[in-house]
C-alpha positions as CSV (number, residue, x, y, z in Angstrom):
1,X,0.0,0.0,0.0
2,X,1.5,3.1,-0.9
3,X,1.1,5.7,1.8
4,X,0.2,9.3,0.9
5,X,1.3,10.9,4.0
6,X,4.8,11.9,4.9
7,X,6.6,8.8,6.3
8,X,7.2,8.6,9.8
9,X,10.4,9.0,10.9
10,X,11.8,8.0,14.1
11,X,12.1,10.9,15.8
12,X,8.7,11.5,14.9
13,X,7.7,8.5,16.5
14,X,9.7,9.0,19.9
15,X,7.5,12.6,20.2
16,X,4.7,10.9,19.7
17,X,5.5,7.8,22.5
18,X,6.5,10.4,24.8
19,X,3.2,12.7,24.0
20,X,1.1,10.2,24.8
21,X,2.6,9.0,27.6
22,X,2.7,12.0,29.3
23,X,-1.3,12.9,28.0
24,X,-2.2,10.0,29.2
25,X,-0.7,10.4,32.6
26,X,-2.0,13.7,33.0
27,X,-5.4,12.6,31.8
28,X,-5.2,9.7,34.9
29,X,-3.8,12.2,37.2
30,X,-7.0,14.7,36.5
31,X,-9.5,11.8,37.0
32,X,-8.2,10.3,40.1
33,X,-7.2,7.0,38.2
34,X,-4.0,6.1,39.6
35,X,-6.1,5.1,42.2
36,X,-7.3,2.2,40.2
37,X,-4.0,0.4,39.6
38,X,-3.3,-0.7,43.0
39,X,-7.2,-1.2,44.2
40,X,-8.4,-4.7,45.2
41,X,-9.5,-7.6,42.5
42,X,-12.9,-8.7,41.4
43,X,-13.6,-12.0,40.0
44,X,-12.2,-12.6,36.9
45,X,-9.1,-10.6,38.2
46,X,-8.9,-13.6,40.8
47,X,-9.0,-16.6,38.6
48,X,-5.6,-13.8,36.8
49,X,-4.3,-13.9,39.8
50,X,-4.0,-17.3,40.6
51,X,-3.0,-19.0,37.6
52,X,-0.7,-15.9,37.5
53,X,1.3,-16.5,41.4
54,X,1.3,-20.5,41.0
55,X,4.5,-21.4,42.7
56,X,4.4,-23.8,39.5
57,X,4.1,-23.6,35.8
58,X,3.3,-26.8,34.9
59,X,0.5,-26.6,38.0
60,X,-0.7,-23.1,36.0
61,X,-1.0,-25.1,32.5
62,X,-3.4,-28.2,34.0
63,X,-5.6,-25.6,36.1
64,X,-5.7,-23.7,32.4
65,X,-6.5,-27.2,31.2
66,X,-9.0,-28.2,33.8
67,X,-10.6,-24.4,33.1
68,X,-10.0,-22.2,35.8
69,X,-10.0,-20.1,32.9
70,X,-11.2,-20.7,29.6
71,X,-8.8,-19.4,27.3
72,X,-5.5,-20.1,26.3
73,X,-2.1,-19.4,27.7
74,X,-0.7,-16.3,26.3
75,X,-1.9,-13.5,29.0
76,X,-1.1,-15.2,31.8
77,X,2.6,-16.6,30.2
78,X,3.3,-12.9,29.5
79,X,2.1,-11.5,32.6
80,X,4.3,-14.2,34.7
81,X,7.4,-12.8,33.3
82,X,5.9,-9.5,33.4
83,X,5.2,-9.3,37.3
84,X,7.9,-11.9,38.6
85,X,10.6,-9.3,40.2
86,X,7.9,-7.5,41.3
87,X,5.9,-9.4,43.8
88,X,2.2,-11.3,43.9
89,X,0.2,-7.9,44.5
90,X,-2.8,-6.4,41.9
91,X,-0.4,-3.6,40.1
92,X,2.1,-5.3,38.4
93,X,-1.1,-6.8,36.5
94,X,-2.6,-3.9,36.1
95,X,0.6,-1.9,34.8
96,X,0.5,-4.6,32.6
97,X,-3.0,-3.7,31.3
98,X,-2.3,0.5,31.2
99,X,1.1,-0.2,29.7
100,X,-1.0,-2.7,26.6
101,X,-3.2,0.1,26.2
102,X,-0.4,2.5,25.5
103,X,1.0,0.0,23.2
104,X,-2.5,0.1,21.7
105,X,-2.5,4.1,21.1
106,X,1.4,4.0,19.8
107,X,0.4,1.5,17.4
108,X,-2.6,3.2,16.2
109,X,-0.7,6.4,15.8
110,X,2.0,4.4,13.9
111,X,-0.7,2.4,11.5
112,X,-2.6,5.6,10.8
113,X,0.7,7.3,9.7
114,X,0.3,5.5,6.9
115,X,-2.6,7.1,5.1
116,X,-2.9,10.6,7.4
117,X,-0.5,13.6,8.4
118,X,-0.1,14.1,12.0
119,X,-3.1,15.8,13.2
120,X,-5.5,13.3,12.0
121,X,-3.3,10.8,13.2
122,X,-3.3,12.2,16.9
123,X,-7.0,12.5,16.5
124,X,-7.4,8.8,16.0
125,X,-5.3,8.3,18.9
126,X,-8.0,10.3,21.4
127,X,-10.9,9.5,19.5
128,X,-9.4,5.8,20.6
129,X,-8.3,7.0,24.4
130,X,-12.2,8.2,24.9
131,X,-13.7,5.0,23.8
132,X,-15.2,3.3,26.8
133,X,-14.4,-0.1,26.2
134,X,-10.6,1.0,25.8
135,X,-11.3,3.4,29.5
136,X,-12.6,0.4,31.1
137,X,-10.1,-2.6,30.2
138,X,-7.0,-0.5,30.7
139,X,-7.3,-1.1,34.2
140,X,-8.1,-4.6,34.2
141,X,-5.7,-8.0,35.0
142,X,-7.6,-9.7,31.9
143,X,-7.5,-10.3,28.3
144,X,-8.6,-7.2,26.7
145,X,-5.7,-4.8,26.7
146,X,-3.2,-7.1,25.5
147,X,-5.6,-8.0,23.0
148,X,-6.2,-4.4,21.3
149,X,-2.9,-4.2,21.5
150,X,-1.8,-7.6,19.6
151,X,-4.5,-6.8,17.2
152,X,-3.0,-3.2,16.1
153,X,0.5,-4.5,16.2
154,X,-0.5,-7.6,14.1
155,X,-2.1,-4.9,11.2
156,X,0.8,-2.2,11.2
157,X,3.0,-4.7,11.2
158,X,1.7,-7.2,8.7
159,X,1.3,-4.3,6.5
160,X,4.9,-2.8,7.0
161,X,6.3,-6.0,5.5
162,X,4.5,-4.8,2.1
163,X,6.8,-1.6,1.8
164,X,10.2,-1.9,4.1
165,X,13.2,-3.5,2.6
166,X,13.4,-5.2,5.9
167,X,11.3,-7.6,5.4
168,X,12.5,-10.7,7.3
169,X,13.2,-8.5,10.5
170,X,9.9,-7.2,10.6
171,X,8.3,-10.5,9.3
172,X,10.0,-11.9,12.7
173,X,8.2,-9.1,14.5
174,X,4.7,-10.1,13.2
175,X,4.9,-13.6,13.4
176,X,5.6,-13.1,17.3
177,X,3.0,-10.8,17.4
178,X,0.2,-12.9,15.7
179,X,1.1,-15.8,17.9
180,X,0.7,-13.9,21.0
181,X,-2.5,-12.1,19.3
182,X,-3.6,-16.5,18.6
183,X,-2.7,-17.4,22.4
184,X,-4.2,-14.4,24.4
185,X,-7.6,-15.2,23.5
186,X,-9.7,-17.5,21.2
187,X,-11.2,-14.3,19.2
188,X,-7.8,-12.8,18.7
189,X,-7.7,-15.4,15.3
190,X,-10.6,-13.0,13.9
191,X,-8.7,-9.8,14.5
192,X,-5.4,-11.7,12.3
193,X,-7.9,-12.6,9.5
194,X,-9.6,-9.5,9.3
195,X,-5.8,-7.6,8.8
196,X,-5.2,-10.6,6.3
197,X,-7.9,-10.3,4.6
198,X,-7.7,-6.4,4.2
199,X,-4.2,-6.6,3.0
200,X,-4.8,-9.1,0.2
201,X,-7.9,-7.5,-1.1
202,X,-6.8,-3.8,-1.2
203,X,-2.9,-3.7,-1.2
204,X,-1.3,-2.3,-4.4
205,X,1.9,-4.7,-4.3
206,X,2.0,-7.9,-6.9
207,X,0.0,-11.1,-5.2
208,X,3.7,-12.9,-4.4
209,X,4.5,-10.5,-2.0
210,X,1.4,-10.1,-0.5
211,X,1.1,-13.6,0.0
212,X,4.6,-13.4,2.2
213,X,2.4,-12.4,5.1
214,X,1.3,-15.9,5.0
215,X,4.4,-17.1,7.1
216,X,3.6,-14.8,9.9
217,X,0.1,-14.9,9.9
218,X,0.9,-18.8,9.8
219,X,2.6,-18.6,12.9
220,X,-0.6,-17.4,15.1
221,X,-2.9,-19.5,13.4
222,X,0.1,-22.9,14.1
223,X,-0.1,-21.7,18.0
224,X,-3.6,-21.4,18.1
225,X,-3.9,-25.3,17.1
226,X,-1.2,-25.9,19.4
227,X,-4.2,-24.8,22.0
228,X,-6.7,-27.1,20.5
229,X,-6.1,-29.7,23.0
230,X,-6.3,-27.0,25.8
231,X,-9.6,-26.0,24.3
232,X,-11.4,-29.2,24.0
233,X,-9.8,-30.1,27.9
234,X,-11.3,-26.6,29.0
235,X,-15.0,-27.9,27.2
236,X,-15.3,-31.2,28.5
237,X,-14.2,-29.7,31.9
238,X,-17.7,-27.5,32.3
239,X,-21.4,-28.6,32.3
240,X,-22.2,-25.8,29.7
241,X,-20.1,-24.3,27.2
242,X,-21.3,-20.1,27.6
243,X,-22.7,-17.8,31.0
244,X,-23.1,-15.5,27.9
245,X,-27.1,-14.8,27.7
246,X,-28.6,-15.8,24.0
247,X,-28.4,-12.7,21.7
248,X,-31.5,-10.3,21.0
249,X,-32.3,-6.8,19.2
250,X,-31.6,-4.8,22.8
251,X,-28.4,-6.8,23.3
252,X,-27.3,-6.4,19.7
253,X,-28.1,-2.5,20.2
254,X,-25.9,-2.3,23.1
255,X,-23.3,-4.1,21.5
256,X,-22.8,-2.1,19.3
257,X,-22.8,1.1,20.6
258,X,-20.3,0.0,23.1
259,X,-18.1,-0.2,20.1
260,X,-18.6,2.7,18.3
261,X,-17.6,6.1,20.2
262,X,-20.9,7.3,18.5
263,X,-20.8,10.7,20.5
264,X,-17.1,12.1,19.4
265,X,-17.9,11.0,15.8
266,X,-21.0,13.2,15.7
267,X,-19.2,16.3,17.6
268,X,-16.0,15.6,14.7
269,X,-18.7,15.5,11.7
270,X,-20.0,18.7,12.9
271,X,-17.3,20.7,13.0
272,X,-16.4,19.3,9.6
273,X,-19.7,20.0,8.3
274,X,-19.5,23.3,9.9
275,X,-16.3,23.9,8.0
276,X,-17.3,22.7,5.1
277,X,-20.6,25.4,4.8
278,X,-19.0,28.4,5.7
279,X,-15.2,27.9,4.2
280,X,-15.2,25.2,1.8
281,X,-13.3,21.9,1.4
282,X,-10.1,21.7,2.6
283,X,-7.4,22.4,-0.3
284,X,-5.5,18.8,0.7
285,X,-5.9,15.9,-1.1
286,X,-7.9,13.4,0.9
287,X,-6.3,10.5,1.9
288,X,-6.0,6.9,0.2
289,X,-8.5,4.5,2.3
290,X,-6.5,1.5,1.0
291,X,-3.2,2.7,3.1
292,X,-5.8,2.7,6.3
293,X,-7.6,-0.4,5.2
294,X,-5.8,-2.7,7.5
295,X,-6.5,-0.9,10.5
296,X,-10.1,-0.2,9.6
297,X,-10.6,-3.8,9.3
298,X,-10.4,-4.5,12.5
299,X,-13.7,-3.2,12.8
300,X,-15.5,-6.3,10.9
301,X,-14.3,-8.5,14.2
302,X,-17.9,-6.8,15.8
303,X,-19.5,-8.0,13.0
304,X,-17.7,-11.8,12.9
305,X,-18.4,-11.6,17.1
306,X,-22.3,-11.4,15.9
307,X,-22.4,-13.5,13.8
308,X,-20.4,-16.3,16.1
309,X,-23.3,-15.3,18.5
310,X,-26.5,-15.7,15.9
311,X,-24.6,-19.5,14.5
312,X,-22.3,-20.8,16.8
313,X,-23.2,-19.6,20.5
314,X,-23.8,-16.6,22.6
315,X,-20.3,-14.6,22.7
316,X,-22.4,-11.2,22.5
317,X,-20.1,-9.2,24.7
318,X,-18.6,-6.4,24.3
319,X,-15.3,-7.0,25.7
320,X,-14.6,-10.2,23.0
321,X,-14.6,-7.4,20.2
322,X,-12.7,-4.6,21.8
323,X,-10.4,-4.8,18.6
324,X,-13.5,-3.4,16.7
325,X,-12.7,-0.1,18.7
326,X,-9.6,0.9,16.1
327,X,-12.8,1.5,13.6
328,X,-13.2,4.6,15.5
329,X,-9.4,5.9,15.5
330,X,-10.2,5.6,11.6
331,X,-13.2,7.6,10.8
332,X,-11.8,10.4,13.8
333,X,-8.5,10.2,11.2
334,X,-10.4,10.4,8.2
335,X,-13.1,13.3,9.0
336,X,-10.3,15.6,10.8
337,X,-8.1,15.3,7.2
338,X,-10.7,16.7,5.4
339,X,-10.5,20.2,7.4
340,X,-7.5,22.8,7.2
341,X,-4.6,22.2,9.7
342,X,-5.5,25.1,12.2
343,X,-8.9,23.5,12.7
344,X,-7.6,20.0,12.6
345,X,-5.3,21.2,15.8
346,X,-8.7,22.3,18.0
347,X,-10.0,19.4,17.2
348,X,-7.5,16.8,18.6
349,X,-7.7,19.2,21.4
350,X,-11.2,19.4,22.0
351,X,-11.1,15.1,21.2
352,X,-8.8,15.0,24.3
353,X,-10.8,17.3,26.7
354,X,-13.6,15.5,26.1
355,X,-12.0,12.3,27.9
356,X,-12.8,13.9,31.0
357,X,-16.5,15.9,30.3
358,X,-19.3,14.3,30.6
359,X,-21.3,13.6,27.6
360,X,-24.3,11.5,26.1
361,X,-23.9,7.7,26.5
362,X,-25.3,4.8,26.0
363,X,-27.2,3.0,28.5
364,X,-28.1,-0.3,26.5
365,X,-32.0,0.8,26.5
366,X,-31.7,4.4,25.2
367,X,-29.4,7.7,26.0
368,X,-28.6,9.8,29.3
369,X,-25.8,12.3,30.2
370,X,-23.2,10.5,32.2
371,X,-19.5,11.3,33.5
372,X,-17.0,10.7,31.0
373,X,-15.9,6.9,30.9
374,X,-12.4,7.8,32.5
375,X,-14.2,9.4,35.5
376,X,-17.1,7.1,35.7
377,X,-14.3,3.8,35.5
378,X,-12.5,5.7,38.3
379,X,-15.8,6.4,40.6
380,X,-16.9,2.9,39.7
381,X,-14.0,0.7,41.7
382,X,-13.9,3.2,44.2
383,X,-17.3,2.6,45.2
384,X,-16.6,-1.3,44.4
385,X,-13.5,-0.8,47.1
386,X,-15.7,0.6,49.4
387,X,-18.0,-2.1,49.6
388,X,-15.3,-4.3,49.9
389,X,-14.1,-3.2,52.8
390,X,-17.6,-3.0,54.4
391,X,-18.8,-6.3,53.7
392,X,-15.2,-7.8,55.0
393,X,-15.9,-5.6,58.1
394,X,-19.0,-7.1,58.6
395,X,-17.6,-10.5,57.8
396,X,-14.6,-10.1,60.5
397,X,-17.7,-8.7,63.0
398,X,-18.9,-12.8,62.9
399,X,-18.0,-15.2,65.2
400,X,-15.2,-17.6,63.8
401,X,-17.1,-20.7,64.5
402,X,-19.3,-19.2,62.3
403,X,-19.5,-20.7,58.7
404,X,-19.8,-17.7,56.2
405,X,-21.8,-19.1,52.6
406,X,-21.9,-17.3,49.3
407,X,-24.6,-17.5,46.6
408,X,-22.4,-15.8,44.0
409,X,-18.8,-16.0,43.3
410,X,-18.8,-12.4,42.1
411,X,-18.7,-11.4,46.1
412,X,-16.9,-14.4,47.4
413,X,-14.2,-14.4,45.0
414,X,-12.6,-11.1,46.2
415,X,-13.6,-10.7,49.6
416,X,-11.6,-14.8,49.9
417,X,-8.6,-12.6,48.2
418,X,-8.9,-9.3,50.2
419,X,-9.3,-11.1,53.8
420,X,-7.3,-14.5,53.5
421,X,-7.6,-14.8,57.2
422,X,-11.2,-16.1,56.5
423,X,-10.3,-18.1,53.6
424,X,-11.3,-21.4,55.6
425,X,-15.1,-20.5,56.7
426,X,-15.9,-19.0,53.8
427,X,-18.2,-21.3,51.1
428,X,-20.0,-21.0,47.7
429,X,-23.3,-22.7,47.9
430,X,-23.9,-24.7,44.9
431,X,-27.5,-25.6,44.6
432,X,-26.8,-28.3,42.1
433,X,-29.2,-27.4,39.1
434,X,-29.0,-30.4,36.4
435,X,-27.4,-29.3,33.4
436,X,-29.7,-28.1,30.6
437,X,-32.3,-26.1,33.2
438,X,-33.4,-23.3,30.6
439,X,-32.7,-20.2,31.6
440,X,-30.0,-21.5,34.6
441,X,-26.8,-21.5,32.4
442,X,-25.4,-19.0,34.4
443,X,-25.7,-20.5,37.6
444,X,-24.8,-23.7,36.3
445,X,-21.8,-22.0,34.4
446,X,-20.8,-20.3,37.9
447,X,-21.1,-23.5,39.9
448,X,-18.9,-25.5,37.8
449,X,-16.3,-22.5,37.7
450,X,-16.4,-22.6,41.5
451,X,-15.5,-26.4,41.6
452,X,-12.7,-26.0,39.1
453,X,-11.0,-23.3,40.9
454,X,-11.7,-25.4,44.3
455,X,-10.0,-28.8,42.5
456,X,-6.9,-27.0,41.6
457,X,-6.6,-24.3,43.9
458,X,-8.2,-25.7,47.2
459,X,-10.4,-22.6,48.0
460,X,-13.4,-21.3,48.5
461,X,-14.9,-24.8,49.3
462,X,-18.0,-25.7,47.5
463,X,-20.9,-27.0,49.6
464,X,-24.1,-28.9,48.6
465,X,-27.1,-28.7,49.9
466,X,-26.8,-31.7,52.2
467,X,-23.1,-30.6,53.1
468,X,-24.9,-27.0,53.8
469,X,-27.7,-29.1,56.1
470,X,-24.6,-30.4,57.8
471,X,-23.3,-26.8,59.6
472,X,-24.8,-26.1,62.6
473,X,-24.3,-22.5,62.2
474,X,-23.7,-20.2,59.5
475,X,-24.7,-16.8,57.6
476,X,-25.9,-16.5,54.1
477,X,-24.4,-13.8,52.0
478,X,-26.5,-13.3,48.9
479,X,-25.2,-11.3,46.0
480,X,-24.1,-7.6,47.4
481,X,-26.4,-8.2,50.5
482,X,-25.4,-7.9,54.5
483,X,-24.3,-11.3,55.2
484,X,-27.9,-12.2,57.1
485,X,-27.7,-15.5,60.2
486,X,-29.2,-18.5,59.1
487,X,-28.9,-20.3,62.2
């Protein structure tokens, strides 16, 4: 693909690391979210966490196996070596996350380089920081960072080896990059076949060298049946293969607005518009959508996510397409190139104020004025911190001989983690629903998570309701309830 911008050089590309490293420190800073790296783990960030601090790898690969968790290897490999001089505590794993994010933005900058000048480029950047899946999973221990990140990597890479002389150097580079894009999650494959399939349908060079991003490509798609066996083990482990509710018109709705940062699109296309109507088209060329193509297909993985969901099984969640995000970096690109340069430079500003205002948003049934995602994310685990520490408060307030039993894992799971001391009264009740209840494929999902992490792990213990009739005495806590005595 022939790029009609100015190539980027490398100095060029250190300003632009250090820019948006220091933005996006600043941004944090305003909104309080330094807070969030070091706060305590919820669910999910457990099951990280444990597979994470095994004292033993080959221990971290059968619970993997026996689904703990129920997707392959690659985050928690990565995030091992990542964390290991650094101790067993939350931030190393959420660095991890914040530092994939940045990756993320670096990369989009980089791919978008291509096809836009600078301005437009640093647009796509912010419209991508103010997306709120990309707000929400930077601070996470799970998947979804590394993912974006993998997935923007894997297209400005795969597409570099269509121009540079270096071919086999940066070849290397994206054949690493798809197999850790393969092994981080099972979706990651439709982010590498969407870049694939981009490059061989719209890029300019002869078919023989197209086809040389085969051999990297090849190497993601080799790992990822390297998992198979891992899969199948993690399958046959569980009662029910999703928790994922069956997809509908309001779930498709929210879907997809979670993907698309509908609200800074709209503001950009108005001050276009604007422009347009009272000075005329900009005098620049527009750019080439081919040299942005395999970026922008990274927005079809929304559409291959629904479709899995509508043939295959539920998977409609937001989270498995967060790749579909980079869509918005470039339409944000595209509409600020088509306005003059002095214009283009309030709009990346007002792009990156507008992290932190509040704004329309979606709320899955319709639209309200909320904080921006950034401050919202930040007030949202405060308050979840808070309530941590009350209910372990009223926890510790029990009796020891008391038993303490848990209907969901969502508040067992991190109050086992932030009070070990009360590892060993604390229960999740499994009410043993036979498999195939209709509408129970969460609980039954839940409960079979709960004895996986038990096997491996040896805690929380999972009672039955004739192990339950045993205890003489015991308190019930139910969902985000007061833990309320039973007898």
């Amino acid at each position: 693909m022939t790029s009609p911008a100015p190539p980027l050089r490398p100095r060029e590309l250190l300003l632009a690391a250090i820019l948006i490293a220091v933005v996006g420190a600043g941004l944090m800073r305003a909104a309080g979210a330094f807070d969030l790296i070091d706060r305590p783990l919820w669910l999910d960030e457990v099951l990280t966490w444990l597979l994470v601090t095994d004292p033993s790898w080959a221990h971290m690969f059968a619970a993997l196996r026996g689904a703990v968790d129920t997707n392959p290897p690659g985050l928690h490999v990565l995030m091992r070596i990542f964390c290991a001089p650094f101790g067993d505590g939350p931030a190393p794993m959420r660095v991890f996350a914040v530092v994939s994010i940045y990756l993320a933005l670096l990369g989009v900058y980089v791919g978008l380089r291509r096809a836009f000048g600078v301005l437009p480029a640093a647009a796509g950047v912010a419209a991508l920081a103010s997306n709120e899946l990309v707000v929400f999973h930077a601070f996470e221990a799970r998947f979804y960072g590394p993912l974006l990140a993998a997935s923007v990597w894997a297209a400005v890479l795969l597409q570099a080896m269509q121009s540079t002389r270096r071919t086999v150097l940066v070849g290397a580079a994206a054949g690493i990059v798809s197999i850790i894009l393969c092994t981080l999650h099972y979706f990651g494959v439709f982010s590498l076949l969407c870049v694939v399939g981009a490059i061989l349908l719209f890029d300019y060079n002869p078919l023989k060298r197209k086809l040389m991003l085969l051999l990297p490509a090849g190497a993601g798609l080799i790992a990822l049946a390297a998992c198979l066996p891992m899969f199948l083990a993690q399958r046959t482990g569980l009662a029910t293969t999703t928790w994922v509710d069956p997809t509908d018109m309001p779930r498709l709705r929210a879907f997809l607005l979670d993907v698309l940062s509908v609200w800074p699109l709209l503001l950009l296309a108005a001050v276009w518009g604007a422009t347009r109507l009272f000075r005329g088209p900009s005098s620049e060329k527009p750019p080439s959508w081919r040299a942005s193509a395999p970026l922008a297909s990274l927005g079809a993985v929304a559409v291959i996510v629904v479709i899995f969901s509508i043939v295959v099984q539920p998977a409609l969640i937001d989270r498995y397409a967060i790749a579909a995000v980079v869509i918005n970096s470039v339409l944000a690109a595209s509409i600020v190139s088509r306005v003059r340069v002095a214009i283009q430079a309030v709009m990346v500003i007002g792009l990156i104020v507008l992290t932190l205002l509040p704004g329309p948003a979606s709320t899955g049934t319709g639209w309200k004025m909320r904080d921006s995602p950034l401050v919202r994310r930040t007030e949202r685990w405060k308050t979840f911190e808070l309530n941590l520490q009350d209910l372990t408060a009223d926890l510790r307030s029990i009796p020891p001989q008391r038993a303490l039993l848990f209907t969901h894992r969502q508040a067992l799971y991190p109050a086992a983690w932030f009070a070990p001391e009360m590892r060993d009264r604390m229960f999740y009740y499994d009410p043993l629903i036979p498999p195939g209840t209709p509408g129970k494929h969460h609980d039954i999902y839940e409960a079979d998570m709960a004895r996986r992490v038990e096997f491996f792990y040896g805690w929380p213990k999972v009672l039955d309701p004739n192990r339950v009739n045993s205890i003489k005495h015991y308190d019930l806590i139910e969902g985000d309830k007061p833990p309320k005595r039973i007898r």
